[in-house]
Each structure stands twice: as structure tokens, then as C-alpha cells.
C-alpha positions in Angstrom: 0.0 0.0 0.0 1.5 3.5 -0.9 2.8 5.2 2.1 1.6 8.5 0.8 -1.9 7.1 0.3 -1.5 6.3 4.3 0.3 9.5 4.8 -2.4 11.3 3.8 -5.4 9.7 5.6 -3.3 10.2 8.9 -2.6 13.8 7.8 -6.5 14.2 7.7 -7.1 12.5 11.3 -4.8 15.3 12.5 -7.3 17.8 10.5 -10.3 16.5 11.5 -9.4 16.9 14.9 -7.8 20.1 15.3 -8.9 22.0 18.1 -12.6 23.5 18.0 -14.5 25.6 20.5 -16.7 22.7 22.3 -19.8 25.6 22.2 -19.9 26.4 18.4 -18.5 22.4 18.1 -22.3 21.3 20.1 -24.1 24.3 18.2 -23.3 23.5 14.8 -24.9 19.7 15.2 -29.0 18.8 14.8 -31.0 16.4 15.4 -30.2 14.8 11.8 -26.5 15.1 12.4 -27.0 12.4 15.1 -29.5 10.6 13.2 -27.0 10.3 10.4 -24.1 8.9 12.7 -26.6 5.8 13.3 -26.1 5.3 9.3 -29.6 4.9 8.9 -29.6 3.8 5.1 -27.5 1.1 6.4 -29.6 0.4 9.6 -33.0 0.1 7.7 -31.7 -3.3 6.1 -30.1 -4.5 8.7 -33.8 -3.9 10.8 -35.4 -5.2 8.0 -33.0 -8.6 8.1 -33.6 -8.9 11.6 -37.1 -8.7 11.4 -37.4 -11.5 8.7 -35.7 -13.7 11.5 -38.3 -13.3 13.7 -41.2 -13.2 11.5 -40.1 -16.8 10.2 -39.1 -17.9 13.3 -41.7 -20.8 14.5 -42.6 -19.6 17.8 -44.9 -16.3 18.1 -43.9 -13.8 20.6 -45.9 -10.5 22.0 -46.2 -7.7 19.6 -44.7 -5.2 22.4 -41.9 -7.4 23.0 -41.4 -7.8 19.2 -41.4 -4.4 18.6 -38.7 -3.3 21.7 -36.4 -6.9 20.1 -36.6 -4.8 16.8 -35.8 -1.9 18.3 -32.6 -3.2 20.0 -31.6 -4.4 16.6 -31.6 -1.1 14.9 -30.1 1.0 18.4 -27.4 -1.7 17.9 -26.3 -1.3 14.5 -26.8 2.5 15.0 -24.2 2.2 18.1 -22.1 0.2 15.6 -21.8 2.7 13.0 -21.5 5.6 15.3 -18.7 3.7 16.7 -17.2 3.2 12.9 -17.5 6.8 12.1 -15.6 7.8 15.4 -12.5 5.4 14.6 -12.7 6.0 10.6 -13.1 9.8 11.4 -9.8 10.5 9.7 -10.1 8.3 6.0 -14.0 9.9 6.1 -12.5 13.3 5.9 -10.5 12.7 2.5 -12.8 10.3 1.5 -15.2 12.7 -1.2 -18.5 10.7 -0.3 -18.1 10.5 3.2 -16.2 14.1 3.9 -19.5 15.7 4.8 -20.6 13.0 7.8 -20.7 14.8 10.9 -17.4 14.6 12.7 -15.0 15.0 10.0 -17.8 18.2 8.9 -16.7 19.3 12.6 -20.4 19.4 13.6 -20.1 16.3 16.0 -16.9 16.2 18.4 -15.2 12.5 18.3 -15.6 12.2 22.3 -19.6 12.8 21.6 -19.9 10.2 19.2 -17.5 7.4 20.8 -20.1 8.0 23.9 -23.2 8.4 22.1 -22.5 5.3 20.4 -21.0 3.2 23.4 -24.3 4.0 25.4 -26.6 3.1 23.1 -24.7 -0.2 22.1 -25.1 -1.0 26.2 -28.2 -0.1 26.3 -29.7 -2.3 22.8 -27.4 -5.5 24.6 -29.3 -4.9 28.0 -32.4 -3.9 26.7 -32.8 -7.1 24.6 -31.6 -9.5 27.4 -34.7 -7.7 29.5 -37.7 -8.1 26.9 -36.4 -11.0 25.1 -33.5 -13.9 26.6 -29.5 -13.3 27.2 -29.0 -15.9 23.8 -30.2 -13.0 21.8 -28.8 -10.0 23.5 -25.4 -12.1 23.4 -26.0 -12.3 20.0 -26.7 -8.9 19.9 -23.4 -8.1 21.7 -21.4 -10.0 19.4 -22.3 -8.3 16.4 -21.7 -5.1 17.9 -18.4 -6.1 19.0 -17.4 -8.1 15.3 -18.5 -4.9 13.3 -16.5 -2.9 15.6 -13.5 -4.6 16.7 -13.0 -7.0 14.1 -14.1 -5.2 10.9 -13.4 -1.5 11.5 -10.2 -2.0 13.9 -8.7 -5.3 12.7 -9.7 -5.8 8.8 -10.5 -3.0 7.0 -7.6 -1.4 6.6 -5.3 -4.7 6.3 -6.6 -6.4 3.9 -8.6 -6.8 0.7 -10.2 -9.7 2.8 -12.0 -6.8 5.0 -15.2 -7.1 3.2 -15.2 -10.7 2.9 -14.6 -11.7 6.6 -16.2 -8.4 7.9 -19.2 -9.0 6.0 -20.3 -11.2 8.9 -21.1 -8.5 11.0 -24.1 -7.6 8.9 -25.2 -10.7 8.7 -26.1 -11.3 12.5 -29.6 -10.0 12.1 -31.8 -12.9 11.2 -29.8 -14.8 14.1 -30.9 -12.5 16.6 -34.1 -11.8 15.5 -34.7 -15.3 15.4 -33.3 -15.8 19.1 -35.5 -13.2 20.2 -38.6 -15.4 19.3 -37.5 -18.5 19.9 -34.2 -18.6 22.7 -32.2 -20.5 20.6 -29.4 -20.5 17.7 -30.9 -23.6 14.9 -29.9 -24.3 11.5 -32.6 -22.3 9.6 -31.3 -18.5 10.8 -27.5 -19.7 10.1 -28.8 -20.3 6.6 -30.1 -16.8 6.4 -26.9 -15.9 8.0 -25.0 -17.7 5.1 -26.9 -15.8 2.5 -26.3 -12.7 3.5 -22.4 -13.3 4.1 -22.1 -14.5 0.7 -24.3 -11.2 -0.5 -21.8 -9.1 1.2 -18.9 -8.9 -1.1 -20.7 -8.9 -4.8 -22.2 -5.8 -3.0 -19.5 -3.8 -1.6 -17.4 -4.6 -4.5 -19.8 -3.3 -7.2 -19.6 0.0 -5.2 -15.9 -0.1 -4.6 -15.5 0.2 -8.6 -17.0 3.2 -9.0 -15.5 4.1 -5.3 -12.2 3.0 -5.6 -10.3 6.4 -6.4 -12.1 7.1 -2.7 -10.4 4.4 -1.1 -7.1 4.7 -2.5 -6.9 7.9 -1.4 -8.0 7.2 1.8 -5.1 3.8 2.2 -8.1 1.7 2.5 -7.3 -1.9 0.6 -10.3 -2.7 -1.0 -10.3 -5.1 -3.6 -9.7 -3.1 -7.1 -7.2 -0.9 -5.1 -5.3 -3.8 -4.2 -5.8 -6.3 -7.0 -7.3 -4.6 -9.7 -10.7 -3.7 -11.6 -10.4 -7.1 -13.6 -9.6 -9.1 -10.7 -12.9 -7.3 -9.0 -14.8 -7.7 -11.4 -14.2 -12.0 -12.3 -14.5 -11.9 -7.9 -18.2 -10.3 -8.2 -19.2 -13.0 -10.8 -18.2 -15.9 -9.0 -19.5 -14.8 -5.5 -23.2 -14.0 -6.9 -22.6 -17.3 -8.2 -22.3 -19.1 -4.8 -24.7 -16.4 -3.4 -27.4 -18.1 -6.1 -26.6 -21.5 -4.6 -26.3 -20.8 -1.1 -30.0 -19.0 -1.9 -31.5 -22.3 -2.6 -30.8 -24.0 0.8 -34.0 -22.9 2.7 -36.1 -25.0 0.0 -33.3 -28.1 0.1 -33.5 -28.6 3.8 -37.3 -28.3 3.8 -37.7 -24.7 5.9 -38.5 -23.1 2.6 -41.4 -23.9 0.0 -42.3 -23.7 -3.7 -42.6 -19.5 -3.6 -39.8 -19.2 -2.0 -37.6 -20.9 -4.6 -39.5 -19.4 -7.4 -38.5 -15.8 -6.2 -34.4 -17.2 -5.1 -34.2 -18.8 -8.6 -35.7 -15.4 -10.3 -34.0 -13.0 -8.5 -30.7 -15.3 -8.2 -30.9 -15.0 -12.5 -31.4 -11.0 -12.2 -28.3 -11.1 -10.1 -26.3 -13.3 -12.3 -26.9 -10.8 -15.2 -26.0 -8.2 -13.3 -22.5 -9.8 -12.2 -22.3 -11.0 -15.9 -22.7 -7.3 -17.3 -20.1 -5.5 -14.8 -17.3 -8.7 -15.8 -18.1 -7.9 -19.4 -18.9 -4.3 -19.2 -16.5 -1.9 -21.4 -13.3 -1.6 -20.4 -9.2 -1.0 -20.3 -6.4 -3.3 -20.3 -6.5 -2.7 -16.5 -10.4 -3.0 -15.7 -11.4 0.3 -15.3 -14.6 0.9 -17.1 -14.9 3.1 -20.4 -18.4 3.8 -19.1 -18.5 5.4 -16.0 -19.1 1.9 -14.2 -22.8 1.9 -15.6 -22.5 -1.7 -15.2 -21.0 -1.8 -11.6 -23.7 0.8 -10.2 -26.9 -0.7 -11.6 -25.3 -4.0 -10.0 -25.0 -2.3 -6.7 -28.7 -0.9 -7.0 -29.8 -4.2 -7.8 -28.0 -5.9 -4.8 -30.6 -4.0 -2.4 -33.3 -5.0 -4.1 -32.1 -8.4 -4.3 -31.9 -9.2 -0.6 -35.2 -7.0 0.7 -36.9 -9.3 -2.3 -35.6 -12.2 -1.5 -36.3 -11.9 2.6 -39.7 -11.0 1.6 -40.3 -14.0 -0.1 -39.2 -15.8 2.6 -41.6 -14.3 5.0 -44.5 -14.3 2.4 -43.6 -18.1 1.7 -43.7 -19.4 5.5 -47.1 -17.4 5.6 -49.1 -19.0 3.0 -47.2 -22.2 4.1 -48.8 -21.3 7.7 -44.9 -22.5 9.0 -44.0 -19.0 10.0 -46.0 -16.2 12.0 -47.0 -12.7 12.8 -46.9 -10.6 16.1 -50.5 -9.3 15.2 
């Protein structure tokens, strides 16, 4: 990795926190600023995830206690990116998409957010044990901790790998979700744990190709900063392939039904093209698209849709199938 590409991102921790008057520091922030520090594009799937897990879980559970088990989901992957944003604070500010988030914007202090999002990662862990069982809020703790200290701290900015072994941090939802309902850890939410873990990098990396130029400049070894946009590109392909497979479990070991694998095997083919289009998309000797990564971002657009359609399914499968239910 270039040691001027490092240079700089630790130049920019220096810049984001040079010294600011605490008052105008406090003044300067909203309600949204804090709001945003939760990452709440990112939160809403991971709530969304979460609540699959318990809708398909077999056991009902109250509505009120439902509701507060959600609740702790998204307060803990809002503690977890607050916690991100404080310890990335310095490759945010020389990163062009993320330069305006609020601490490296100077409208949030570093201290503020470290605390804002330690209390409220406490609280989701100790709230959950409370209204649901201690299987889920240790769950629930583990996630926290894995995004945190193994992701952000450990991976991501050692090795192309980050996305890949990190990417189980965001897959914890269903799990705990899951727990909540039912106390326990079976094979059904690990399968939902699988998928998304396998989601994970055909997603990131579609962004990190039109992203990358952000990275580099930041140190941060993502994959086409570290092996290339060709390399990136044949890795996309043959995840979403194993993605498509790995989709298909639920029906194979029976917790899944005829709907279900319609949707998987539909949506697994939209995916496919997708992965197909950004290997073959125009492009240099190197891999760098000749057209402005149309390919890559319509991939990445279609990745969201993928796995909110393809939870959905789930849920509306085990439904009809009367196998799952609903805390109404």
C-alpha cells in the first residue's frame, strides 16, 4: 500500500481533529447530524434482516416485545456505526462521499460520538436480554463487538479480505431476530446468516469500482485498489454465483417452500446478469470501465433490491405455508 496514500489519511485524522470551540462544536450539530451517525440507510436493512428472522421464526412472541427486540436491533447497528464513524473519522475526511458525515464536517466532536455510540450499544445489549433472553442480547453483543473490533479495527484497513470476513457483522440479524422469538441458535437463521455473508462482497465490491479512487486515497485496501478492476470484477461474478446457490438452501432442507424458490431462482438470475454485465462491461487493459461503471452501479442498485426481495419471499412463503408467523 502507498505510504503516501496512508500519509495522507493520517494527515487528515490530524485535520479533523484540530482544536474546536466545544460551544460552536455542540451548536453547529442537529438532530439529523446524530441521526445520520446511526447510518440509517445502512440500519434500515439491517432492521429489516432482523425482522425477517423473527417473522419466520416458529414460535410467536408478544407484539410489544417484538417491537422493543426490533428496536434493539436497529439501536445496535446504529451504536455500531456511530462507533465506525468515530474510529474512521480521519479516511471519512479525505474520502469525497463521506467528507460531509458529521465529525469530520466538525459538527459532532469525536468524544460525543464514541459515547453516544457506546451508550446506546449498552443499552440495545441490556435492553434485549430484558424483553427477550440473554441468547439473543449475546447475539446482539457479538455483532456489535465483530463490526466494531473486528471489521473497522482489525480488517478493513489490512486487507482486501475486510469485506469478505467483515461482511459477517451484517449478517447477524436474522440470528438475533430469530433468538428473540425462539431462545435458541438452529440451523434455519444460520442459513439466512450464510446468505447474506455471501451477498456481502458482490455488493461492496460493485460500489468499490466506481468508489475505488475514494479508497485509494484514503489507504483503505479494497479489492480493485489492491488487486485490480479485472480481478474485482471475475471476484463479483463468481460470489453472486455461490450467493445463487447458497439462496437455494431454505427449499433443500425443507424450511422453505415452492414460492420461496420461485423468487431465489428469479431474483438469483437478475443477479447473475447483473454480475455477468459488470465482468463484461466496457473496459481498459487494467479493468477500469470506459463507461463510467454503468455496469457496476446498476449491479449495486440491484443488490438492495435483491436481498429486501428475497427476505420478503421468505416471509411471504412461510405465511401462506402457515410455518412462520405474525406478532399481530
Amino acid at each position: 500500500m502507498s505510504e503516501r496514500v496512508i500519509g495522507n489519511a493520517g494527515g487528515a485524522r490530524g485535520a479533523c481533529e484540530a482544536p474546536l470551540d466545544p460551544v460552536l462544536e455542540y451548536a453547529g450539530s442537529e438532530p439529523r447530524d446524530w441521526l445520520l451517525l446511526l447510518k440509517p440507510r445502512v440500519m434500515s436493512l439491517v432492521v429489516y434482516t432482523g425482522l425477517i428472522g423473527l417473522l419466520v421464526a416458529p414460535h410467536p412472541m408478544h407484539p410489544v416485545l417484538a417491537a422493543i427486540a426490533v428496536l434493539c436491533i436497529a439501536l445496535a447497528a446504529g451504536a455500531s456505526g456511530a462507533i465506525n464513524m468515530w474510529y474512521d473519522r480521519d479516511i471519512d475526511a479525505v474520502m469525497r462521499r463521506t467528507a460531509q458525515r458529521p465529525i469530520p464536517a466538525g459538527r459532532i466532536s469525536p468524544d460525543a460520538a464514541l459515547g453516544y455510540g457506546t451508550a446506546l450499544a449498552v443499552f440495545s445489549v441490556l435492553l434485549m436480554g430484558l424483553a427477550a433472553n440473554w441468547v439473543a442480547a449475546l447475539v446482539l453483543a457479538l455483532s456489535i463487538a465483530f463490526y466494531v473490533f473486528v471489521y473497522t479495527v482489525w480488517l478493513k484497513r489490512r486487507t482486501p479480505q475486510n469485506i469478505v470476513i467483515g461482511g459477517a457483522a451484517g449478517a447477524f440479524p436474522p440470528v438475533i431476530g430469530w433468538a428473540a422469538a425462539t431462545g435458541s441458535i438452529e440451523l434455519a437463521p444460520v442459513v439466512l446468516f450464510a446468505i447474506i455473508f455471501f451477498w456481502t462482497p458482490p455488493h461492496f465490491w460493485a460500489l468499490s469500482l466506481f468508489a475505488h479512487a475514494d479508497y485509494a486515497r484514503a489507504g483503505v485496501p479494497m479489492l480493485p485498489v489492491v488487486a485490480g478492476a479485472r480481478e474485482t470484477r471475475r471476484q463479483i461474478l463468481i460470489y453472486t454465483a455461490v450467493l445463487v446457490a447458497v439462496s437455494l438452501a431454505p427449499v433443500a432442507l425443507g424450511f422453505a417452500g415452492a414460492l420461496y424458490g420461485a423468487a431465489a431462482l428469479l431474483l438469483g438470475a437478475g443477479f447473475l446478469r447483473h454480475a455477468l454485465s459488470v465482468l463484461r462491461e466496457r473496459q481498459d487493459a487494467a479493468g477500469v470501465s470506459l463507461t463510467g461503471d454503468r455496469a457496476a452501479k446498476a449491479a449495486f442498485r440491484f443488490s438492495i433490491t435483491y436481498l429486501f426481495a428475497l427476505f420478503g419471499a421468505l416471509a411471504l412463503d412461510r405465511l401462506v405455508t402457515g410455518a412462520g408467523w405474525l406478532p399481530i
